[in-house]
Chimera marker file (.cmm) of the C-alpha trace (Angstrom):
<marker_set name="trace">
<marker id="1" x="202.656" y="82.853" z="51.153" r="1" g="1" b="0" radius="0.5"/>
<marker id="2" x="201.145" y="85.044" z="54.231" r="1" g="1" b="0" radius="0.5"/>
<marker id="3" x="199.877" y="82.873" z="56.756" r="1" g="1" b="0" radius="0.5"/>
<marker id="4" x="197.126" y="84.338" z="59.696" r="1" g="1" b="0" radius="0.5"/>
<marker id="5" x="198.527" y="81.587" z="61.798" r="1" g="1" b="0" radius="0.5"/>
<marker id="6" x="198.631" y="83.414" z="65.626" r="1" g="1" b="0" radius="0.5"/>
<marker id="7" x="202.222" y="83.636" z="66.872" r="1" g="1" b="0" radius="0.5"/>
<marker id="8" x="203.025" y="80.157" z="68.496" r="1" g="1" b="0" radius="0.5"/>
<marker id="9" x="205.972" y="80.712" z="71.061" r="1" g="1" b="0" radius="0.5"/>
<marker id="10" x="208.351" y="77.977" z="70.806" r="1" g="1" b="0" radius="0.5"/>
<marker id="11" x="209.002" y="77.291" z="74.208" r="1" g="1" b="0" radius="0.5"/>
<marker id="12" x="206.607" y="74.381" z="75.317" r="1" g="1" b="0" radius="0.5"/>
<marker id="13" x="205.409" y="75.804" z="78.518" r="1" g="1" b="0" radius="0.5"/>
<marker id="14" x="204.974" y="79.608" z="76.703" r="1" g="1" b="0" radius="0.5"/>
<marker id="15" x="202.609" y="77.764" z="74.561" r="1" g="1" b="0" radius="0.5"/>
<marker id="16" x="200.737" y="75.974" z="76.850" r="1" g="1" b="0" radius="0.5"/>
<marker id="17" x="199.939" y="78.552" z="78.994" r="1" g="1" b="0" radius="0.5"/>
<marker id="18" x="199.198" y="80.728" z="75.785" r="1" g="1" b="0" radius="0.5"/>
<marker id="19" x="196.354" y="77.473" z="75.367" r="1" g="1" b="0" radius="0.5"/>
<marker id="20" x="195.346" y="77.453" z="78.416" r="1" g="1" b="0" radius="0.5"/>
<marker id="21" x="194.148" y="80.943" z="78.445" r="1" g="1" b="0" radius="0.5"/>
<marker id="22" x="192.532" y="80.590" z="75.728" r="1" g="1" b="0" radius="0.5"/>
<marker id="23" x="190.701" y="78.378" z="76.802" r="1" g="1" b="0" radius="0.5"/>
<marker id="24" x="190.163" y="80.069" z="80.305" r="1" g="1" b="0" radius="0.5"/>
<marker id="25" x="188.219" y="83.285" z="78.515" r="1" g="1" b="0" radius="0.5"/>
<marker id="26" x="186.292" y="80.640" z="75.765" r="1" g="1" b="0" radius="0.5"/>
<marker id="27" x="184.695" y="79.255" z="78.977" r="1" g="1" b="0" radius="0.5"/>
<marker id="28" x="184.215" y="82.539" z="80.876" r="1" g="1" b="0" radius="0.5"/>
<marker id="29" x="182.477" y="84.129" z="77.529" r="1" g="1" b="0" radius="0.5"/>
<marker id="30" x="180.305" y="80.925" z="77.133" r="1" g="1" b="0" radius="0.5"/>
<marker id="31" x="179.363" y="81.077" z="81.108" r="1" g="1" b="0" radius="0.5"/>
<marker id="32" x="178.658" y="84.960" z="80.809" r="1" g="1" b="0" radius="0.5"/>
<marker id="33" x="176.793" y="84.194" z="77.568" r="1" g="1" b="0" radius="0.5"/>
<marker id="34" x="174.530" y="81.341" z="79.114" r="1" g="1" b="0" radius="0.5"/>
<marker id="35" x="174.537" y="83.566" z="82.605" r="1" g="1" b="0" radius="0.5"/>
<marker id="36" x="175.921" y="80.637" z="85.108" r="1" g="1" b="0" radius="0.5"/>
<marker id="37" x="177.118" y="82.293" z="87.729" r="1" g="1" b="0" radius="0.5"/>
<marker id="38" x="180.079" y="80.542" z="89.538" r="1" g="1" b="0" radius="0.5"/>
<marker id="39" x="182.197" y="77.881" z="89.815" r="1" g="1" b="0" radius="0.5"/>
<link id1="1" id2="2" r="1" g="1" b="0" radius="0.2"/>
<link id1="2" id2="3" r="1" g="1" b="0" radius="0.2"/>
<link id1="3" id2="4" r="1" g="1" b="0" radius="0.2"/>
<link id1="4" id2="5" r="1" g="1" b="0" radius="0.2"/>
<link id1="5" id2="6" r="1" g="1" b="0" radius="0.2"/>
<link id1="6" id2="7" r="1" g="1" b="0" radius="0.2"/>
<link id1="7" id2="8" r="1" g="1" b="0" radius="0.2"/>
<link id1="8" id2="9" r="1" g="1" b="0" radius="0.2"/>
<link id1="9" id2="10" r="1" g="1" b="0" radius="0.2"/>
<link id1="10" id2="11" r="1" g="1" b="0" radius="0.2"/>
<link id1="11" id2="12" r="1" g="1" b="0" radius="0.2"/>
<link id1="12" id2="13" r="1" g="1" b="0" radius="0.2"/>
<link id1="13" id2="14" r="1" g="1" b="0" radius="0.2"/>
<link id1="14" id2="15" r="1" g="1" b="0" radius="0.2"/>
<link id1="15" id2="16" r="1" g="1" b="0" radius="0.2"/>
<link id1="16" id2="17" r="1" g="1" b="0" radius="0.2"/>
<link id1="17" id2="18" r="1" g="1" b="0" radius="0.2"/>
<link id1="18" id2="19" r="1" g="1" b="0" radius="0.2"/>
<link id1="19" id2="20" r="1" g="1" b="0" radius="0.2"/>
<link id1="20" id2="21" r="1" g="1" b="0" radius="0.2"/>
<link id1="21" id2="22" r="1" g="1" b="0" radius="0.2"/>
<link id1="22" id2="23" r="1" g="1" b="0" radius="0.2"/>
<link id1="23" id2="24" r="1" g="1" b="0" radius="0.2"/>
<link id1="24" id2="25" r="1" g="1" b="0" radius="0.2"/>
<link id1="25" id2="26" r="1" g="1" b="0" radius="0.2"/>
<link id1="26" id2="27" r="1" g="1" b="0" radius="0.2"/>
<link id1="27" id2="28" r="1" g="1" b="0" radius="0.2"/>
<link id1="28" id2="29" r="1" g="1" b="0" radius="0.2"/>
<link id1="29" id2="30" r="1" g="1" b="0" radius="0.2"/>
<link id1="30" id2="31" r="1" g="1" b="0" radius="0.2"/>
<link id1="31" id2="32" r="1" g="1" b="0" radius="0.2"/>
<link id1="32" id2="33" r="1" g="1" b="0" radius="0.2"/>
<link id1="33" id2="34" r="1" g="1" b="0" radius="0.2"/>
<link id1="34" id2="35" r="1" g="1" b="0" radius="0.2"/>
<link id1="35" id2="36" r="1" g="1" b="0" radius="0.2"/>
<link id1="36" id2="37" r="1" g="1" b="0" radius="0.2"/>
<link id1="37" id2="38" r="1" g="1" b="0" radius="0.2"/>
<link id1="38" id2="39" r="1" g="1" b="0" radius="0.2"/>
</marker_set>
């Protein structure tokens, strides 16, 4: 079976940070989208 699963380092703090920037650019894209400007 093929999964389309993203690769998922095992080392805890590899995947956090892998998270975290995720979630870093889903925020920036939504603030661009919605124009707020700043912090």
């Amino acid at each position: 079976m093929i999964s389309n699963a993203p690769f998922m380092p095992a080392d805890p703090s590899e995947r956090f940070a892998m998270i975290f920037r995720a979630l870093q650019r889903s925020v920036a894209d939504n603030g661009y989208r919605l124009k707020i400007h700043g912090p």
